[in-house]
N, C-alpha and C positions, 0 to 999 in steps of 0.2 A: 451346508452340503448342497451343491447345483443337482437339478433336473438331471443331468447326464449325470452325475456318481452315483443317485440314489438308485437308476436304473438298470446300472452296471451291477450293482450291487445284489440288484433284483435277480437279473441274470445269473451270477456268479452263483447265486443261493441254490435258482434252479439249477443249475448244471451239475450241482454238488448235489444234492436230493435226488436226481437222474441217475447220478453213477454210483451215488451210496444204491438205491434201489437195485438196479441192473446188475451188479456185484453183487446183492446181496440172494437175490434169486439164482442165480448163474453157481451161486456157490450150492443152494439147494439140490441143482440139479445135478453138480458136480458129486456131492454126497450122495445122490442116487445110484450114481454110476458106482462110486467105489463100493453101496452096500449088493449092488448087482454080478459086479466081478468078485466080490469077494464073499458070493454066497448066503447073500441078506445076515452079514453079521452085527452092520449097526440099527437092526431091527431092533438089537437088544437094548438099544439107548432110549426106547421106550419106556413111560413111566409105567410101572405096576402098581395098585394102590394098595399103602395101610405097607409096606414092605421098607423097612427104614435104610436097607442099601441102595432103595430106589432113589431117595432124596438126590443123588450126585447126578440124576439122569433128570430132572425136574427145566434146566435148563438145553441141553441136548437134544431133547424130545420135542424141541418149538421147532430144529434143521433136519429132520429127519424125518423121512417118508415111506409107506410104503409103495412102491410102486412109484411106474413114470405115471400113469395118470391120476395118481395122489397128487403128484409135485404142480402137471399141469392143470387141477383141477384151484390152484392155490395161488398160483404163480399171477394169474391176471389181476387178482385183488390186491393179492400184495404188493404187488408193483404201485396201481392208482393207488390206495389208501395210505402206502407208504412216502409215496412220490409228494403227496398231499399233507401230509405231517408233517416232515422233515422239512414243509417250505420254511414252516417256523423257526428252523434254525437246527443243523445238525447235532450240536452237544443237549442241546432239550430233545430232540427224535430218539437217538440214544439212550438215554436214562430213562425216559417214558418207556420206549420197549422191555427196556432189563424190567421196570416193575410188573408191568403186563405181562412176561413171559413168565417173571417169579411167580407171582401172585398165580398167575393160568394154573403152574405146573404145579404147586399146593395144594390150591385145588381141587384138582385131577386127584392129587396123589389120595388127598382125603375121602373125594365123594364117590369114585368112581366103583362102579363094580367090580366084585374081587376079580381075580384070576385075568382082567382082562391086561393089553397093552395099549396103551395108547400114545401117539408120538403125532405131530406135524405140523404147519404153521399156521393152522386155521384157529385157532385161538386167538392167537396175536392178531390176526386177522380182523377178528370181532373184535377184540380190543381199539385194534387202529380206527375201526368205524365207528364204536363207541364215541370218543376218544374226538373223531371230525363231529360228529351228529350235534354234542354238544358244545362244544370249547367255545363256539361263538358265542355261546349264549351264555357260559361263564366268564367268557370275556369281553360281553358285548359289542361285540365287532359285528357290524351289517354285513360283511362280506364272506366271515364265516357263519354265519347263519345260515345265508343263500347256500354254501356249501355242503352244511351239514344236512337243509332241507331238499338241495337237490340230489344228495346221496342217498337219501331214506326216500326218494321215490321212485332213484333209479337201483337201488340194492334193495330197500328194505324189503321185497315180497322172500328174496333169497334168503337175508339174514334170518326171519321169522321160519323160515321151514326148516334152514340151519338148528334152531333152538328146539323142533318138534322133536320128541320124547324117542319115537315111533318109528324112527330112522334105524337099518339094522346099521350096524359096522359104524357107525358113524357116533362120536364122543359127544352128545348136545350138555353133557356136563363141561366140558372144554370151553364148547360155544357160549356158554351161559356167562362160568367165570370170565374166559375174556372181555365178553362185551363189558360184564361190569366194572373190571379193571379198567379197561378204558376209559370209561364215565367218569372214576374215580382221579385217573390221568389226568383229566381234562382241568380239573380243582386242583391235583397236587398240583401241575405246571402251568397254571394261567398266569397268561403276560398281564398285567398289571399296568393303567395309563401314566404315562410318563409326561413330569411337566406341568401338573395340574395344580394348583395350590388351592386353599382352603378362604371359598370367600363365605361370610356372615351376614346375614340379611337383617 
């Protein structure tokens, strides 16, 4: 493979992680809209905990928000940490989320405090930064390294006050299981060096 294809390639990856992302937010917000016009009814795709009709809402609850400044309080992370995952390759970005989201909305469903609801993408969120923080360093890549260490010193003050107890209205059970979903992402999907064979000394 020439210098120009591998670069093409490069491009082609990001352009697709751009429009997966930008779509993928755009639809959030889109879902806003219709729980607005239509009288906050997919408020109710909120997870409840300990409530086993709730299970069906476990993935639902990762696109669903309330309020527009729930969506925009969510939408700029999601974008970078998303944008930043998926460079690895769309069909790995995908499957990582679904476990993140599953894993997230478990749980929520499990720890959370009775009676409450909980819904929106800040889980996956901490997931996804999970998820960059380490993957370098389970996959030994210098480059995600720098990444993951330049995301923990430009997020991480946010992520840790995210995870504080102490927050009203705010799931830090959410934030807690995502981030460790993510961690755990990082080991299920590591790329793996290609090419190497096994020398003996």
């Amino acid at each position: 493979m020439s210098g120009t294809e591998l670069e093409w390639s490069q491009g082609d990856r990001a352009k697709a992680a751009a429009k997966l992302m930008v779509g993928w937010v755009a639809l959030l917000w889109l879902l806003e809209v219709v729980d607005v016009v239509s009288g906050h009814a997919l408020d109710s795709l909120g997870i409840v905990p300990r409530e086993p009709s709730e299970l069906i809402d476990v993935v639902p609850a990762a696109f669903i928000h309330f309020g527009f400044a729930h969506v925009a309080a969510n939408s700029v992370p999601l974008l970078v940490f998303g944008f930043l995952a998926a460079l690895g390759g769309i069909r790995r970005f995908v499957l990582m989320c679904a476990l993140i989201i599953v894993a997230d909305g478990l749980g929520v469903w499990l720890i959370s405090p009775a009676h409450t609801n909980t819904a929106g993408a800040s889980g996956l969120i901490f997931g996804l930064f999970g998820f960059l923080l380490v993957s370098g360093f389970a996959e030994r890549r210098p480059l995600g390294i720098v990444v993951g260490l330049l995301l923990g010193a430009v997020w991480g003050g946010s992520i840790l006050f995210g995870l504080a107890p102490t927050q009203s209205g705010v799931s830090w059970q959410a934030h807690l299981i995502g981030l460790a979903a993510g961690v755990g992402a990082a080991f299920v999907f590591r790329r793996r060096p290609v090419g190497r064979g096994v020398v003996q000394a």
